[in-house]
C-alpha positions in Angstrom: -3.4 -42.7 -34.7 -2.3 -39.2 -34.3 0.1 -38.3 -31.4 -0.9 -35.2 -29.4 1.3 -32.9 -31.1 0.0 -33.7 -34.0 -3.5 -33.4 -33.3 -2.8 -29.9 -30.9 -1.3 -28.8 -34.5 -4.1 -29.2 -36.3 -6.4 -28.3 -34.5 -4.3 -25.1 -34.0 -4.2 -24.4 -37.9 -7.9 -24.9 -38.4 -8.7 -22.3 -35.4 -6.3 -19.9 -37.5 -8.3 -20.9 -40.4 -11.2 -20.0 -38.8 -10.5 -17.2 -36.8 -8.4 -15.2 -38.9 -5.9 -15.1 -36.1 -2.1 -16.3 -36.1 -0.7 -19.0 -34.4 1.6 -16.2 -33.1 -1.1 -14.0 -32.2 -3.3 -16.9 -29.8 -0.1 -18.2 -28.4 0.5 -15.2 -26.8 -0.6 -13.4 -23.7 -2.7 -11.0 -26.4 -6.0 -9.8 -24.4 -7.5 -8.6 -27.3 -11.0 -10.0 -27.7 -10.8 -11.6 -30.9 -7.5 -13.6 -30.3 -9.3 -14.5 -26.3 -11.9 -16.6 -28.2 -9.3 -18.6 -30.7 -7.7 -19.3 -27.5 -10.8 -20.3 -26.0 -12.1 -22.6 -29.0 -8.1 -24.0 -28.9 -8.2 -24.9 -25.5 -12.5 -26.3 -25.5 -11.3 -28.2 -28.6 -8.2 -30.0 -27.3 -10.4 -30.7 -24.1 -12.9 -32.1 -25.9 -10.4 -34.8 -27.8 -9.5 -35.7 -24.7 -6.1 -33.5 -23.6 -5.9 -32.4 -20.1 -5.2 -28.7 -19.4 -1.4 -29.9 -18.3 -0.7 -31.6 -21.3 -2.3 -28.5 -23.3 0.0 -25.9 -21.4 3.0 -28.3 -22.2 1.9 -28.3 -26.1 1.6 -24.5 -25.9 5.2 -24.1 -24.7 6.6 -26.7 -27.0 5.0 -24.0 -29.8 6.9 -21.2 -28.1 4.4 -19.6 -25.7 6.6 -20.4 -22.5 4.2 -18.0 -20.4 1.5 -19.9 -20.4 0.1 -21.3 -16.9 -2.0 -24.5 -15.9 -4.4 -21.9 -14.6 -4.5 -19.9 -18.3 -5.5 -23.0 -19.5 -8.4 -23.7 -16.8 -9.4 -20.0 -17.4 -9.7 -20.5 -21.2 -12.0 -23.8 -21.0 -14.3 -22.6 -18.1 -14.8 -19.3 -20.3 -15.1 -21.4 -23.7 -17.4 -23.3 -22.2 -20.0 -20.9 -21.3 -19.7 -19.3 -24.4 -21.0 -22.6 -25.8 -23.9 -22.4 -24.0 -24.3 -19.1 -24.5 -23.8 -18.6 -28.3 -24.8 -20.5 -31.5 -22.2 -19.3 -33.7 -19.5 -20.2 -31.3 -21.0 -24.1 -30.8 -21.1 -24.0 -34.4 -17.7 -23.5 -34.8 -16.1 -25.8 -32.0 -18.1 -28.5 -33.6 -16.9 -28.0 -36.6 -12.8 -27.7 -35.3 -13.7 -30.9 -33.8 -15.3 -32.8 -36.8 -12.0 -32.1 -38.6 -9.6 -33.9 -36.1 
């Protein structure tokens, strides 16, 4: 079985692969749309699996982003998750980042 680290990593490089966005780029405080919605499907995915928001902020720092807040974290699942309900392409997608876990 995977540890967490392992399994935040991954899914990490398949939301680059994805996205088009750096690992630098969503583990940063970037407000630019595009690199908001990696974040977004980052954070939904590691939910999903099972990580709680702390233990995501704590893998986010580990990677280098030591800015990062427990409430960032909250911020980026609540808005992930309406997104979902809201758009196809994005359920598509966090499906798919989830399958390959």
């Amino acid at each position: 079985m995977l540890r967490k680290s392992e399994k935040f990593n991954r899914i990490l490089s398949h939301v680059c692969d994805v996205t088009g966005e750096t690992k630098q780029d969503i583990l940063s405080s970037s407000k630019l749309i595009d690199v908001c919605m990696a974040r977004n499907l980052l954070f939904l995915s590691c939910k999903r699996i099972g990580m709680r928001p702390i233990t995501i902020q704590q893998l986010c720092k580990k990677q280098g982003w030591q800015s990062v807040g427990h409430s960032t974290v909250l911020k980026n699942i609540t808005k992930a998750k309406d997104l979902e309900e809201k758009n196809e392409e994005f359920k598509s997608v966090l499906h798919e980042i989830i399958q390959s876990i």
